[in-house]
C-alpha positions in Angstrom: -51.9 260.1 -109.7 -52.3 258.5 -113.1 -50.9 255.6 -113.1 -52.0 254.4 -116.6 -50.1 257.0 -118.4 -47.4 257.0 -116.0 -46.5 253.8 -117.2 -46.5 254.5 -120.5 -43.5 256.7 -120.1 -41.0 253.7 -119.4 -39.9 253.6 -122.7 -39.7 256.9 -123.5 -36.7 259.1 -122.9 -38.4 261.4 -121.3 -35.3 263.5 -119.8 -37.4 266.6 -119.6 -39.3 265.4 -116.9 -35.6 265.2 -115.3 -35.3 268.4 -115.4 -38.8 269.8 -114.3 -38.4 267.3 -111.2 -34.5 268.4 -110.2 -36.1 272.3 -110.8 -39.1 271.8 -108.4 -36.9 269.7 -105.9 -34.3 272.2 -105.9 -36.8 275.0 -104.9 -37.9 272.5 -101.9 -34.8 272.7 -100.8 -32.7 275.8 -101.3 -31.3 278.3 -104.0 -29.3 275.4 -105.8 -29.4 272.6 -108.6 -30.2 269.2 -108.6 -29.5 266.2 -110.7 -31.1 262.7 -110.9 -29.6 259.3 -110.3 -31.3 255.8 -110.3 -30.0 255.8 -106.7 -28.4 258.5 -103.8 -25.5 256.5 -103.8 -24.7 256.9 -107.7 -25.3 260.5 -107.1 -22.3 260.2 -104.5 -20.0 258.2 -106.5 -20.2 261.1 -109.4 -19.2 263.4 -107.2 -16.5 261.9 -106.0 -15.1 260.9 -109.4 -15.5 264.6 -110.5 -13.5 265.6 -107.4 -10.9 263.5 -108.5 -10.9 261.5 -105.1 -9.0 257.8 -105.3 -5.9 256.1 -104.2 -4.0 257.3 -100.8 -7.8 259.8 -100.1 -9.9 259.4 -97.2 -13.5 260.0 -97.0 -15.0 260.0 -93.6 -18.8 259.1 -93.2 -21.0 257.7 -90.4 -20.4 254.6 -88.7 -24.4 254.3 -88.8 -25.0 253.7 -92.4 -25.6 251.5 -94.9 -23.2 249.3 -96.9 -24.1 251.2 -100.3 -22.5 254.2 -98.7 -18.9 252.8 -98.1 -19.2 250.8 -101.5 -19.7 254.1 -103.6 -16.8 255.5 -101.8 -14.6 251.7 -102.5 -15.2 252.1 -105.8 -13.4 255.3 -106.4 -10.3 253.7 -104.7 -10.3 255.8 -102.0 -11.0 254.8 -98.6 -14.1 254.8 -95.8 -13.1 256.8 -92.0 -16.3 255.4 -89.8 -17.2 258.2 -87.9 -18.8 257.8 -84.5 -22.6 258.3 -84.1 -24.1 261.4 -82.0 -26.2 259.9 -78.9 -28.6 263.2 -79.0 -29.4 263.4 -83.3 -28.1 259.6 -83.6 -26.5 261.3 -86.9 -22.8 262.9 -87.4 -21.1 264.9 -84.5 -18.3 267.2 -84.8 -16.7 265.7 -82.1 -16.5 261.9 -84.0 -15.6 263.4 -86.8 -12.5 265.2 -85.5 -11.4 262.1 -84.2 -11.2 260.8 -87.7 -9.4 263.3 -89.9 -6.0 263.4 -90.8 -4.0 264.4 -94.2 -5.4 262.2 -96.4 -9.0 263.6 -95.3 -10.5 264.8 -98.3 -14.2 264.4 -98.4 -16.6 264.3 -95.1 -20.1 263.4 -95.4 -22.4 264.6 -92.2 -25.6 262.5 -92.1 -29.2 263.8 -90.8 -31.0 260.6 -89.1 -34.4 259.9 -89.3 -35.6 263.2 -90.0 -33.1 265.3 -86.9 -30.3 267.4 -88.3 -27.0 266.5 -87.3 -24.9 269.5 -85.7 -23.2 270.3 -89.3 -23.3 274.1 -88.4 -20.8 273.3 -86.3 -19.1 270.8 -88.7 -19.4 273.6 -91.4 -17.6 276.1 -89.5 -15.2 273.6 -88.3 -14.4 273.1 -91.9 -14.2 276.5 -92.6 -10.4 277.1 -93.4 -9.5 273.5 -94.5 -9.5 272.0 -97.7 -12.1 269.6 -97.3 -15.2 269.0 -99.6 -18.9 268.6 -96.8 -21.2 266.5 -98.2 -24.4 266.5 -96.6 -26.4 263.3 -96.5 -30.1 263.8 -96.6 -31.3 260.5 -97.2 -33.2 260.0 -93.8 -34.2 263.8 -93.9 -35.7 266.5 -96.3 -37.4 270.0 -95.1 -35.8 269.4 -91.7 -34.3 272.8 -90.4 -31.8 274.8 -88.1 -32.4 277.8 -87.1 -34.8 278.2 -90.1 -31.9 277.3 -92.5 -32.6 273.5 -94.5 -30.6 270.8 -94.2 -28.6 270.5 -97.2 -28.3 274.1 -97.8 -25.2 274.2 -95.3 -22.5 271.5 -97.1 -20.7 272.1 -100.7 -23.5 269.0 -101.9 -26.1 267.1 -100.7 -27.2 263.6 -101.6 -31.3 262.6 -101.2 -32.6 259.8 -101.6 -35.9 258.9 -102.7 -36.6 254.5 -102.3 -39.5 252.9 -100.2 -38.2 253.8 -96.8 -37.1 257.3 -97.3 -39.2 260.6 -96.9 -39.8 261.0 -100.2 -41.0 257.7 -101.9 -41.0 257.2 -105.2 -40.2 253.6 -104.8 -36.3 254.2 -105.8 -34.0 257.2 -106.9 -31.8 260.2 -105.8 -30.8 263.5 -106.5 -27.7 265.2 -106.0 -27.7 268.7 -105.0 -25.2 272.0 -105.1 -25.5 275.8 -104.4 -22.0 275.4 -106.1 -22.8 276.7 -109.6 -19.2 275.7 -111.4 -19.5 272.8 -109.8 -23.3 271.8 -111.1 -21.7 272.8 -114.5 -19.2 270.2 -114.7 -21.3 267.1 -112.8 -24.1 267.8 -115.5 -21.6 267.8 -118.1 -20.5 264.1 -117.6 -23.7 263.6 -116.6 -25.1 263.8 -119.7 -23.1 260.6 -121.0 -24.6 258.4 -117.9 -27.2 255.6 -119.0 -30.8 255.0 -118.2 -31.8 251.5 -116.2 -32.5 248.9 -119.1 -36.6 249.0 -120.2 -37.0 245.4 -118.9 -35.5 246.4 -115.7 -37.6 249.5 -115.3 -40.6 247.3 -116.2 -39.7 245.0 -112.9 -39.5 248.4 -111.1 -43.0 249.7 -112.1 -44.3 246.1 -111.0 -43.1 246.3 -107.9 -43.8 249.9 -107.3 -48.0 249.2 -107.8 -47.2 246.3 -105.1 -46.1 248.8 -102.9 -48.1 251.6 -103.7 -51.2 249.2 -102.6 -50.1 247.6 -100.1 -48.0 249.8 -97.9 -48.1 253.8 -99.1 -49.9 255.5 -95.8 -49.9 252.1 -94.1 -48.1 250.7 -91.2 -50.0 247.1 -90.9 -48.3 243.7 -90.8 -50.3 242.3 -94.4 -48.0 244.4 -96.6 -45.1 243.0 -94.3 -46.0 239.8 -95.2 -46.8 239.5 -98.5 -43.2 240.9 -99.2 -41.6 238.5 -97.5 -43.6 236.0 -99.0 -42.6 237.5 -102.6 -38.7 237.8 -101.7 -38.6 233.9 -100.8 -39.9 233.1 -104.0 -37.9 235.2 -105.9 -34.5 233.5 -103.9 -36.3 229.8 -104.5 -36.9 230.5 -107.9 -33.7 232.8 -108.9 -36.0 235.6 -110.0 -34.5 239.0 -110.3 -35.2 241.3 -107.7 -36.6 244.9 -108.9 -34.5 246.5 -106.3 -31.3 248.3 -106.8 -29.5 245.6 -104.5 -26.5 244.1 -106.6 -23.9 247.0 -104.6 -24.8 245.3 -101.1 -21.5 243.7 -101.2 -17.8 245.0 -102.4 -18.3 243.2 -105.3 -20.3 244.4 -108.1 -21.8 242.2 -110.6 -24.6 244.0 -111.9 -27.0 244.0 -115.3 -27.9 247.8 -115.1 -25.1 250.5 -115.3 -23.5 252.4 -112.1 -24.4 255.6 -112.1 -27.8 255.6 -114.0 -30.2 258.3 -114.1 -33.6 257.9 -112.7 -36.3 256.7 -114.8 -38.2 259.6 -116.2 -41.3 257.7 -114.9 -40.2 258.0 -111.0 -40.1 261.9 -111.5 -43.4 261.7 -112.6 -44.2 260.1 -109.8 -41.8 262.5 -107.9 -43.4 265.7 -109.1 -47.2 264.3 -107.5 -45.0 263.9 -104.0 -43.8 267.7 -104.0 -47.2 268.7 -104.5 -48.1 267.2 -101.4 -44.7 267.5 -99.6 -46.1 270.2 -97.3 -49.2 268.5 -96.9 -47.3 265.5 -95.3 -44.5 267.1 -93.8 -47.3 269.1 -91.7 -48.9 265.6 -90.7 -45.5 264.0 -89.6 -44.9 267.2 -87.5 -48.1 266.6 -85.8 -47.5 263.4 -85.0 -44.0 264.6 -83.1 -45.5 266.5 -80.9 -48.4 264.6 -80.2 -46.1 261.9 -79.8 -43.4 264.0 -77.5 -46.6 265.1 -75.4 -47.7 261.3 -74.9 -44.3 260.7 -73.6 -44.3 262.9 -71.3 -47.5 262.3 -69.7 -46.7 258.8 -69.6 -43.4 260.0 -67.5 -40.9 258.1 -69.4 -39.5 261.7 -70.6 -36.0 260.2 -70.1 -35.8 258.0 -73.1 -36.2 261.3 -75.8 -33.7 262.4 -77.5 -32.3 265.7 -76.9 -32.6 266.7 -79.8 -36.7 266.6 -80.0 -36.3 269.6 -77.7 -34.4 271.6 -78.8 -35.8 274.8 -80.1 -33.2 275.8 -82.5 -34.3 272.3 -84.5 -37.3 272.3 -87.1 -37.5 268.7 -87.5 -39.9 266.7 -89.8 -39.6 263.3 -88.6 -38.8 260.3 -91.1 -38.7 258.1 -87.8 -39.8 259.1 -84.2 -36.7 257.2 -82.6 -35.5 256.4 -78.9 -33.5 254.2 -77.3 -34.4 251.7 -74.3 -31.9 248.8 -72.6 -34.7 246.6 -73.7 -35.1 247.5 -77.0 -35.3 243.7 -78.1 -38.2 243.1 -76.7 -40.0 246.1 -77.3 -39.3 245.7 -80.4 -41.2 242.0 -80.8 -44.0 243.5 -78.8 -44.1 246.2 -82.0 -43.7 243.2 -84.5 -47.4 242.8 -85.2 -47.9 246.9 -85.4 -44.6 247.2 -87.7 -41.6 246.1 -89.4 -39.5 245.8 -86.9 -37.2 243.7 -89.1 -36.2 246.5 -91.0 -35.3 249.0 -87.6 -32.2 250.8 -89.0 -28.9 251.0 -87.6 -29.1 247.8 -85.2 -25.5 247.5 -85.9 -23.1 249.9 -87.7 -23.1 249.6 -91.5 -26.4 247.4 -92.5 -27.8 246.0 -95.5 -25.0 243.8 -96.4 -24.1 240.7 -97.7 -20.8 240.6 -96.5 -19.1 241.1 -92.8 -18.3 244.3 -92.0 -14.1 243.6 -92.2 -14.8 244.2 -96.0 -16.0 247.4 -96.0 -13.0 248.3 -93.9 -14.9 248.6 -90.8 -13.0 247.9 -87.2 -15.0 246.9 -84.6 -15.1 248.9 -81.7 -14.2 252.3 -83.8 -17.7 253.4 -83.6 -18.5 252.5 -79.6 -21.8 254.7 -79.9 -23.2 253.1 -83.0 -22.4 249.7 -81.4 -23.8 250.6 -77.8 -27.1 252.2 -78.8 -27.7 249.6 -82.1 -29.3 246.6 -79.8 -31.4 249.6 -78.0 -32.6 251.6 -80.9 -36.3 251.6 -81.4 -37.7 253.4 -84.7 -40.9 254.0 -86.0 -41.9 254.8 -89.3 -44.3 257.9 -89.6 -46.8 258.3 -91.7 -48.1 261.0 -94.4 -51.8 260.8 -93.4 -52.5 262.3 -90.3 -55.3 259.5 -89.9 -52.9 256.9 -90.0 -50.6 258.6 -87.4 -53.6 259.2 -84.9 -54.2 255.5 -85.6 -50.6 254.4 -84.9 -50.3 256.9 -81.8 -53.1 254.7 -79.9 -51.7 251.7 -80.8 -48.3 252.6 -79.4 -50.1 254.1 -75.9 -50.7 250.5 -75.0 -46.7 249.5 -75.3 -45.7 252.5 -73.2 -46.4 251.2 -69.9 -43.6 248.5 -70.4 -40.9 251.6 -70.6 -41.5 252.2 -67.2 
């Protein structure tokens, strides 16, 4: 990747590299379209504005998500149904989400964790003489499959995201995706009016990205950990602005960049070198499943897999490997040293926030799975580089005798 001339796009309205990234994403994926947004959850937020959803509307999504999520759907007027997670794909269930609609139901998102798909066949035909808009969320998993069918190929749209955690990293960004072709018509329409992230701010992005790009791409050690730890107390002692996209972590917005943006025509750049190698890494991840399932079971602790790991209608490329254990709190400071167990997702229902979870119209005790199996969850990022995985697979032999 060169990163020299990369950088000399930020500047530059470059909207034709866009297009050829949504084109060559689009073909990863299915027989649709795609369009760009600075992040998933603007891509969302469009959506729903163009579907006309507000005031009195309910839009049901999983308890297990983060606050950006509920916030995009807040800001349309309408409001969040939390609901329940699935203890098998630890992502949407038809059963939870059956228990949350009613008439004002007008939008249900079904989210794929960490790589599993969620059972949204079943939601799909479920959905299949009622009025209501699926929206799949991809963000935890691209290239996953069912029955040989992609995830995100089975809802009216699908919403990707693309920050430093996600599948695909290109430090930030989404994409929003139909098969719908009337419907792509009129989202790129009023798309067209939607501004870029200001030059300056893209500047603190391409900063941050080299950090990361250094320090953590195809690496699971504790330096990278640290340094960025380091680097976000100085920027709270010192009131410095964070790169990241983090101003819609509360209900409030306040912001210096516009919401929805487009993605920098630099990240799709960056995004175009990542599909080269999408099959590449995707292959290396799978891998690392099975190796991992197969150390599992020779270590006799078979019990704690999910279901869903196997079941042979699922062709899962794993963001995560995830399980569950009573004493996930201590496993997880045993892993501190091998990860970043500080950023485990979905510990508690609805995370990265700056507020309690009342605002975002969240009841406690509506979600009892996400709250039971949150204090238990134990995931693990996976790596693209098959090295790294074999690395990281030794490593985690020596914590498996305290599963027992």
């Amino acid at each position: 990747m060169k990163l020299n001339s990369i950088y000399k796009e930020i500047s530059l309205d470059n909207s034709y590299l866009n297009e050829e990234f949504e084109n060559k994403f689009s073909k990863l994926i299915g027989s649709g379209k795609s369009l760009t947004y600075a992040a998933a959850r603007m891509g969302l937020y469009h959506l729903l504005k163009e579907l006309g959803i507000g005031k009195n509307d309910e839009v049901i999504l999983l308890g297990s998500t983060c606050s950006v999520m509920p916030n995009a759907i807040i800001r349309t007027g309408a409001t969040p149904i939390y609901s329940d997670v699935d203890k098998e794909t630890f992502g949407s269930s038809l059963s939870g989400i059956k228990n949350c609609i009613s008439k004002n139901t007008k939008v249900i998102i079904a989210q794929h964790s960490y790589g599993i798909p969620c059972e949204i066949d079943k939601i799909k035909d479920f959905l299949k003489d009622k009025n209501i808009f699926l929206v799949e969320d991809c963000a935890l998993t691209v290239g996953s499959k069912i029955k040989n069918k992609n995830v995100g190929t089975f809802g009216d749209a699908a919403i990707f995201s693309f920050d430093h955690t996600k599948p695909i990293n290109l430090f930030m960004g989404g994409v929003l995706y139909t098969e719908n072709v009337q419907l792509f018509e009129k989202l790129k329409n009023s798309w067209k009016k939607i501004e870029n992230i200001p030059v300056y701010r893209q500047k603190k992005i391409w900063k941050e990205f080299i950090f990361e790009n250094k320090f953590f791409r195809n690496n699971i050690a504790a330096k990278g950990f640290f340094i960025s730890k380091l680097r976000s107390f100085f920027r709270k002692i010192f009131f410095i602005k964070s790169p990241f996209l983090d101003d819609d972590f509360g209900t409030s917005y306040i912001s210096d960049y516009p919401y929805p943006a487009r993605m920098p025509s630099f990240l799709c750049s960056i995004g175009l070198e990542e599909i080269k190698n999408f099959k590449e890494f995707s292959e290396a991840k799978k891998v690392f499943l099975k190796n991992f399932i197969k150390l599992i079971k020779e270590s006799s602790i078979e019990d704690i897999l999910p279901k869903s790991y196997l079941n042979d209608r699922l062709d899962i490329i794993p963001s995560r490997i995830c399980f569950q254990i009573n004493n996930g709190s201590d496993f997880r400071k045993r892993l501190r040293f091998l990860i970043d167990v500080d950023s485990t997702w979905f510990l508690e229902p609805i995370i990265v926030r700056n507020e309690p979870l009342k605002n975002f119209l969240y009841n406690a005790g509506s979600c009892k799975n996400s709250e039971e199996i949150g204090p238990k969850m134990i995931n693990i990022p996976v790596s693209n580089s098959k090295h790294i995985n074999e690395l990281l697979l030794k490593k985690l032999k020596k914590f498996l005798f305290l599963l027992n």
